[in-house]
C-alpha positions as CSV (number, residue, x, y, z in Angstrom):
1,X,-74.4,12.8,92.7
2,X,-76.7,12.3,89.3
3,X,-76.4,14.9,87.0
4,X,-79.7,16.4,86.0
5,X,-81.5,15.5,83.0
6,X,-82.3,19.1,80.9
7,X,-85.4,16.9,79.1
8,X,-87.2,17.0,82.2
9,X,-86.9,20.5,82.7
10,X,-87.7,21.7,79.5
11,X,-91.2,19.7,79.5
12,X,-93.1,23.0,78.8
13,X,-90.8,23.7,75.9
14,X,-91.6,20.0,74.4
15,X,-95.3,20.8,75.0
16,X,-95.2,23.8,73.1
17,X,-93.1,21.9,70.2
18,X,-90.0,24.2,70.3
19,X,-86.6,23.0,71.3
20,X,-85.4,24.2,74.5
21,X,-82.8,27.4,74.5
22,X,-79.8,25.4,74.4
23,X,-80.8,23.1,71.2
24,X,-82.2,26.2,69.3
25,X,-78.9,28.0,70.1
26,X,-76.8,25.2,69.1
27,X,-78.9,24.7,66.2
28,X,-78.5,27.6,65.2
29,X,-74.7,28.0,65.6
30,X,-74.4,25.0,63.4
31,X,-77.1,26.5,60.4
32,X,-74.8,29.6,60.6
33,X,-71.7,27.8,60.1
34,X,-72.8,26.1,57.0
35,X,-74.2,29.0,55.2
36,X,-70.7,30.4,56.1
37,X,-68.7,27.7,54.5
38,X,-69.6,28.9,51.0
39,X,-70.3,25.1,50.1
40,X,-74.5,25.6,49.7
41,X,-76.6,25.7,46.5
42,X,-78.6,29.3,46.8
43,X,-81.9,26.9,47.3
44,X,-80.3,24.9,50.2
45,X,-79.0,28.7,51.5
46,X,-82.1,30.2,51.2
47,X,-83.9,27.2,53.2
48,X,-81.2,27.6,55.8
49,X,-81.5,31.2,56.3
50,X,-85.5,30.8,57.0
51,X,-84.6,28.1,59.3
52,X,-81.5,30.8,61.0
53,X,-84.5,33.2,61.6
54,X,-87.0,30.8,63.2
55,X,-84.2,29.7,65.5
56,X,-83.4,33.0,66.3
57,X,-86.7,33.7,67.1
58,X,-87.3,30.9,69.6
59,X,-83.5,32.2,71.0
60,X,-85.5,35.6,71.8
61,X,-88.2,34.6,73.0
62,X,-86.6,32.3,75.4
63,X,-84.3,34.9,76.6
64,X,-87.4,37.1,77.3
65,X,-89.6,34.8,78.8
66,X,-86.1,33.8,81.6
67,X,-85.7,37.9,82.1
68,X,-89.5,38.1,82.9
69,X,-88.8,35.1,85.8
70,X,-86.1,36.7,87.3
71,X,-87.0,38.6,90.6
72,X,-84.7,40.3,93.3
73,X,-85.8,40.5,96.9
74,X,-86.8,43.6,98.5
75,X,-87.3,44.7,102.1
76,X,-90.3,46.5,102.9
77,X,-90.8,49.5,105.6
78,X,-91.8,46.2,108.0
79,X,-88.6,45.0,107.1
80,X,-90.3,41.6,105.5
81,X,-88.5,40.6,102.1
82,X,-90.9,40.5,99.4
83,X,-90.2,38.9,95.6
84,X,-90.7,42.1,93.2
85,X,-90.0,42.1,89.3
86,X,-86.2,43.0,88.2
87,X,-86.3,45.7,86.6
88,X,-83.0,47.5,84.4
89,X,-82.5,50.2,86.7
90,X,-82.0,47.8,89.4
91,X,-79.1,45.4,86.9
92,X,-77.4,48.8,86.2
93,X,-76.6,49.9,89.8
């Protein structure tokens, strides 16, 4: 069985010229790790940290934008299932 390429599902990500989740995350894992060694001049901190906040950013967004697409079915008074909006009361229960 193939395994999936993630580059073809992350076309609308290319098209909007941010990395898909995965890469930001990872990216940013790896700017965190550096600033954490100790080993950067303040300049090459400071450009790290402004690169940290974008990536976290994109990490948020992305997050949002997969809780807005996920649904849970519902059965009507017809007893037809119908797609509706999660919502956190229904995550808590």
């Amino acid at each position: 069985m193939p395994v999936p390429n993630p580059s073809k599902s992350t076309s609308s990500a290319a098209a909007k010229g941010t990395p898909p989740f995965e890469e930001a995350l990872e990216s940013l894992e790896a700017v965190v790790e550096a600033m954490e060694s100790g080993e950067l001049p303040l300049e090459t901190l400071i450009a790290r940290y402004e690169e940290g906040v974008k990536l976290a950013k994109i990490c948020q967004e992305k997050l949002a934008e997969a809780e807005a697409k996920i649904q849970q079915l519902e059965k009507t008074a017809t007893g037809e299932l119908t797609l509706k909006p999660l919502t956190t009361d229904s995550v808590e229960e």
